[in-house]
Each structure stands twice: as structure tokens, then as C-alpha cells.
C-alpha positions in Angstrom: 46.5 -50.5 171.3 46.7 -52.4 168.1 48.0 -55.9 167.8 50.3 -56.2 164.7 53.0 -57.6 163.9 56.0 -55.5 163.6 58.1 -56.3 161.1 62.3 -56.8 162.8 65.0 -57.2 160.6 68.7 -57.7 161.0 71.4 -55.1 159.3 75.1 -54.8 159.9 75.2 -56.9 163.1 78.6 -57.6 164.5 79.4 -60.9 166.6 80.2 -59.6 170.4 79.0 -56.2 169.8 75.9 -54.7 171.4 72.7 -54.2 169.5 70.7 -51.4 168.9 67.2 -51.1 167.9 65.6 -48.6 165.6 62.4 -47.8 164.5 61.9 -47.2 160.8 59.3 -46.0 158.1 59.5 -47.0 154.2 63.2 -48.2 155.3 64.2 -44.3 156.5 65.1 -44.0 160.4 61.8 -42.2 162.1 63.6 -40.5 165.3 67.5 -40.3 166.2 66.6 -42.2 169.0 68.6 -45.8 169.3 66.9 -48.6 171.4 68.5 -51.3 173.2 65.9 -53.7 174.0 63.6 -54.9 171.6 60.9 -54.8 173.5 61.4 -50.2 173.8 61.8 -50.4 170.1 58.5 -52.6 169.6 56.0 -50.4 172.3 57.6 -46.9 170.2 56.6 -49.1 166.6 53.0 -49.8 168.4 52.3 -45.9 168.8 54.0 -45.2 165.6 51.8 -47.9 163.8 48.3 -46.3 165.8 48.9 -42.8 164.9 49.7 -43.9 161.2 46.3 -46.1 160.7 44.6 -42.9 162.1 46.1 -40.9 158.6 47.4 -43.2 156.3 46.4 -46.4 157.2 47.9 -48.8 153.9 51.8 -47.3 155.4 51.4 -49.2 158.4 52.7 -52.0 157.4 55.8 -49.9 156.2 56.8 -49.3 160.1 59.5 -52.2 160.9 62.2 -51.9 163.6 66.0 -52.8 162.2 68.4 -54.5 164.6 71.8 -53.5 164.3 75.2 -52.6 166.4 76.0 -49.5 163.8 72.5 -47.5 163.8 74.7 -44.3 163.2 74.2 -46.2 159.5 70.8 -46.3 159.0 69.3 -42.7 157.8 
């Protein structure tokens, strides 16, 4: 597996609400699929990251994971 740093970033996160991880490419959601521990939303980055170096490796750097506690927001 590759060891790179995954980019996390913090989006509409409310105080005393639960947060929810997702994995994103180029800023656009990459599966439905909401995470609630980082550490889920970093191993599904990891694979997302390998199989993009395999075909298009200067985008790898475009997978980041957003933490939130409205993913219904991010498309």
C-alpha cells in the first residue's frame, strides 16, 4: 500500500453533532457511502489513491477525505 498523505479537511461541522467522513475526488463525493471514523475513510482514500496512480497518477493528490456532520451536502 502506498504511504501518502491524505489530505482531511473540515466542512459544515456542527458543535455536539456527530461527524461523518467522506472520501472525495477533485472536491466531488466518490461513493454515497458516509464514514464515521477517520481511520474507514483514510484505508477507502488509500485504495482509491493506489488504483488512481495505476491510471492517472498526477490526480492522486486530488483524493482528500472531508469531515463534516451534513455529508448529505457534499455532491
Amino acid at each position: 500500500m502506498l504511504s501518502i498523505m491524505i489530505n482531511v479537511r473540515t466542512k459544515n461541522l456542527e458543535k455536539g453533532s456527530n461527524p461523518y467522513f467522506v472520501v472525495t475526488r477533485g472536491g466531488r463525493r466518490v461513493e454515497e457511502k458516509n464514514y464515521t471514523t477517520q481511520p474507514e475513510a483514510e484505508l477507502r482514500a488509500a485504495k482509491l489513491v493506489s488504483m488512481v496512480s495505476k491510471y492517472s497518477p498526477h490526480e492522486k493528490n486530488n483524493i482528500s477525505i472531508v469531515r463534516t456532520s451534513e455529508p448529505y451536502r457534499i455532491r
